[in-house]
C-alpha positions in Angstrom: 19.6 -66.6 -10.3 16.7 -68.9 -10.9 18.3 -71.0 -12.6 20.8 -71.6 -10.5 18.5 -72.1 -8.0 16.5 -74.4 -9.8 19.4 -76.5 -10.5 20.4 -76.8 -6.9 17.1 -77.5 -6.0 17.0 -79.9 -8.7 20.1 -81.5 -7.5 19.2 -81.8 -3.8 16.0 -83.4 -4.3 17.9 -86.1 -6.2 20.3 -86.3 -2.8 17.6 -86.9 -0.9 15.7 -89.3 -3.4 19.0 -91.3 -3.2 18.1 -91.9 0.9 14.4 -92.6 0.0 14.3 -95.0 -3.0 15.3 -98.6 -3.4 16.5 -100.4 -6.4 18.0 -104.0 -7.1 20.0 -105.0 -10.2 20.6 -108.7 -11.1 24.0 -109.0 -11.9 24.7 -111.6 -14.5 27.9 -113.7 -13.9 30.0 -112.7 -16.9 29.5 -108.6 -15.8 30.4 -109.7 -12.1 33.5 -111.4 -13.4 34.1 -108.1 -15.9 34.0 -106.0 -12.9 36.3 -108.2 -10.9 38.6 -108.5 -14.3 38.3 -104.7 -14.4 39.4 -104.1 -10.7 42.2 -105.9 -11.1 43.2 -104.2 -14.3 43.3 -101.1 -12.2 45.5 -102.1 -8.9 47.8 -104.5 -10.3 49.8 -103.2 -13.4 51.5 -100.2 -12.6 50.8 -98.5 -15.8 47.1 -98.4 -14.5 48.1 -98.3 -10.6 49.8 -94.8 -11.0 46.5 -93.5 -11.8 43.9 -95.5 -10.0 46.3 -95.3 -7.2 45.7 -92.1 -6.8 42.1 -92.4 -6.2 43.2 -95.1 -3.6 45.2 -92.9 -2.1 42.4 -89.6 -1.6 40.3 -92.2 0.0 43.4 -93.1 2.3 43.5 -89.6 3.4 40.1 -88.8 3.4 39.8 -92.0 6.5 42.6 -90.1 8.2 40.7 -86.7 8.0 37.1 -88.1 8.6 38.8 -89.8 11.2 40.4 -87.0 13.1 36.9 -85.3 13.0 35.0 -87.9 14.5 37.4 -87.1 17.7 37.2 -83.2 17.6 40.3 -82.5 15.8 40.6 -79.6 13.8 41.5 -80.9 9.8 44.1 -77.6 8.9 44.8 -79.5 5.1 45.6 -82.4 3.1 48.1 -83.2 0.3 48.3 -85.5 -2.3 51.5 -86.4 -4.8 51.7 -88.0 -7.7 54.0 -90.7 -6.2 50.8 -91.8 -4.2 52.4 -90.1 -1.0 49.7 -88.3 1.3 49.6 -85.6 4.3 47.0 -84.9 6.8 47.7 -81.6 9.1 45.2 -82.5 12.1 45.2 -80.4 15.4 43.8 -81.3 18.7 44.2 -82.3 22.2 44.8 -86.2 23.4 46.7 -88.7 22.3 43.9 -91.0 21.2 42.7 -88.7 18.4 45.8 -88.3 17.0 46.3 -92.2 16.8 42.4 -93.1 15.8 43.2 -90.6 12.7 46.4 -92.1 11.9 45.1 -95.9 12.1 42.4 -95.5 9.3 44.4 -94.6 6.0 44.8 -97.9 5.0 41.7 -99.4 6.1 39.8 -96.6 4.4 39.6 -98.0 0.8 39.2 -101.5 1.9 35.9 -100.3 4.7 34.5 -97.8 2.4 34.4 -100.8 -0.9 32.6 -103.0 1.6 30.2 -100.1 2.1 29.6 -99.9 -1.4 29.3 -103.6 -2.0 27.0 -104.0 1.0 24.9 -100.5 -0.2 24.2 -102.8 -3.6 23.9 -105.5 -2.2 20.6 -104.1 0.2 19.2 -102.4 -2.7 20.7 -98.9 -1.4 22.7 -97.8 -3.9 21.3 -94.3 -4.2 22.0 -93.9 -0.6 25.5 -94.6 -1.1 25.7 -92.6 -3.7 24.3 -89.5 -1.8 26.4 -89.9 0.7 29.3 -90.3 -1.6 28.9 -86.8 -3.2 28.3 -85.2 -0.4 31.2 -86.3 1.4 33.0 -85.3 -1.7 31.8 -81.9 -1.9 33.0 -81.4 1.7 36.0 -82.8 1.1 37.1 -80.1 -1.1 37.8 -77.7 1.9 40.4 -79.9 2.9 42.7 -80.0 -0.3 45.9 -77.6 -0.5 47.7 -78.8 -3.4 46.9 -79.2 -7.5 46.9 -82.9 -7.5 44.3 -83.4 -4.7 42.0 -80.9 -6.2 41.8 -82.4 -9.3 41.4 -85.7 -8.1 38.6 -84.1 -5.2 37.1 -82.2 -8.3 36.9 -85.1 -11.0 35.5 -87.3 -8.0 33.0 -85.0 -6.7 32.1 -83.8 -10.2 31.4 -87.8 -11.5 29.4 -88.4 -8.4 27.0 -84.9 -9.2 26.8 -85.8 -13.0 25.7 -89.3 -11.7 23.2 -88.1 -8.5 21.6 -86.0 -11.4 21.5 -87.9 -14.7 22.2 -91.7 -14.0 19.4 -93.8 -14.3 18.9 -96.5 -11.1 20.5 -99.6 -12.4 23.8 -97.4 -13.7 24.0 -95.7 -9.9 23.6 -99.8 -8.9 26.3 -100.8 -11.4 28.6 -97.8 -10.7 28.5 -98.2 -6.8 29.1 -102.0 -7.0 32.3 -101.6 -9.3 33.6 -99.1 -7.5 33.6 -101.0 -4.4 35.4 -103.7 -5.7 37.9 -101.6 -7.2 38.5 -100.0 -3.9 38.4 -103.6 -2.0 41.4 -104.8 -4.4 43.2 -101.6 -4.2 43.0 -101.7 -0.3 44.3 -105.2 -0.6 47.0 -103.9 -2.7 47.7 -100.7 -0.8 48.2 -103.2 1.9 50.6 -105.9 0.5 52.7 -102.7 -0.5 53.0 -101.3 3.2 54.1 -105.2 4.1 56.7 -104.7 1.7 58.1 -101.4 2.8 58.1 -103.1 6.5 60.2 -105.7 5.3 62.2 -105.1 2.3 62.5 -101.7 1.7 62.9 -100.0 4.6 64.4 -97.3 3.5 60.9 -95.9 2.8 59.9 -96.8 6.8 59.6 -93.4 7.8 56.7 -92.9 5.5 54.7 -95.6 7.0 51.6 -94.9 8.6 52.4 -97.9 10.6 56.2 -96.7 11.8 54.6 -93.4 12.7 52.0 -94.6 15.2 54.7 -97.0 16.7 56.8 -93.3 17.5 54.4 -91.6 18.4 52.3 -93.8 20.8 54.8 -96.0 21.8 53.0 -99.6 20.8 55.0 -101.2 18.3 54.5 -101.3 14.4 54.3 -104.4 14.2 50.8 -104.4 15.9 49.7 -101.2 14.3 50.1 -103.2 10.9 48.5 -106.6 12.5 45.4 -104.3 12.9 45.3 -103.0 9.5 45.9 -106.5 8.5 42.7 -107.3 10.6 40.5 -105.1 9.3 41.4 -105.1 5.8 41.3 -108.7 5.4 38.1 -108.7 7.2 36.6 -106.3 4.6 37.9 -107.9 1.8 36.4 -111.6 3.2 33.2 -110.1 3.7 33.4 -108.2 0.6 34.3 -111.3 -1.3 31.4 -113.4 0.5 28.5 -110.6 -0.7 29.8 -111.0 -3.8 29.8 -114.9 -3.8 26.1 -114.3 -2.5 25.2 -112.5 -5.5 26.9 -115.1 -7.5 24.8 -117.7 -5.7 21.4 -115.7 -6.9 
């Protein structure tokens, strides 16, 4: 019992250092470029996309959920499939929670990778990173199905194993990549949903986008204009921290 208590004492004071201490990396221009090669490695091909994708895709639900919270919804579960397809079960009164929990799946990766980028960019990695596995740890109560547990439980487990054991500059290096991973995967989440809007549309009653349009009577087509918005924006400010760092 002690040393389980140790351990999780162990563990939270490492949480909290993450809030308290600050740490810069200088990131040479040929790893900067590796992690940019790298993040494009993972959204693009779709031998690497069925798997990263997934990730993507937690992070997609996890901005619907989180989202639905911040409203007073009640969060009954959320599913994840292999084919990258998502649920959230949400309960609550008012139409605006409903729609401020649908609108941010597809922003989520693309807001939460500027996070990250911004987080290394101020020197507050560790922060982001004890946010990170809290939020993950949380998140856990949500999953009800075998796919989204083990990609809850890898994720939550990675971000412990680094809270504890990581020194500064791998937190700094971890948090950056990551962020741009999830930047170009937002991107690429997004130019898929365009293409479901417009070519196949047999898949439309999956969309995030359709659904708001039913349900709240505004059309699709602006419900995709503002995840257009605000995933673009991300990405541009995204991509100008990084040309900062660059610049340095």
């Amino acid at each position: 019992m002690d040393g389980a208590g140790n351990v999780a004492q162990t563990w939270w004071d490492a949480v909290v250092r993450g809030f308290t201490d600050t740490h810069t990396t200088a990131v040479p221009l040929p790893a900067l470029l590796g992690i940019l090669a790298c993040s494009v490695i993972l959204s693009i091909p779709r031998v690497t996309w069925r798997w990263f994708g997934l990730y993507v895709t937690f992070i997609h639900e996890l901005g619907h959920a989180y989202a639905a919270l911040m409203t007073g919804r009640f969060v009954h579960g959320l599913r994840i499939g292999l084919d990258h397809s998502g649920r959230l079960v949400s309960s609550g009164r008012g139409a605006f929670g409903a729609a401020w929990s649908g609108f941010w799946g597809y922003p989520a990766p693309s807001v939460v990778g500027l996070c990250l980028i911004g987080a290394f960019a101020a020197g507050r990695s560790g922060a982001a990173m004890s946010v990170g596995a809290l939020i993950l740890l949380v998140s856990l109560i949500f999953l009800r199905n075998l796919t989204g547990i083990l990609v809850a439980v890898c994720s939550a487990a990675i971000a412990q194993i680094l809270i504890l054991f990581a020194t500064p500059t791998l937190v700094n290096y971890v948090v950056l990549a990551l962020g741009v991973a999830l930047s170009v995967g937002g991107v690429r989440d997004l130019f898929k949903l365009v293409g479901v809007h417009t070519r196949r549309r047999d898949r439309l009653a999956a969309s995030d986008a359709f659904i708001l349009g039913r349900t709240t009577g505004v059309p699709a087509s602006l419900w995709l204009a503002g995840f257009t918005v605000v995933i673009a924006g991300s990405a541009l400010t995204s991509a100008w921290l990084l040309w900062g760092m660059l610049a340095v």
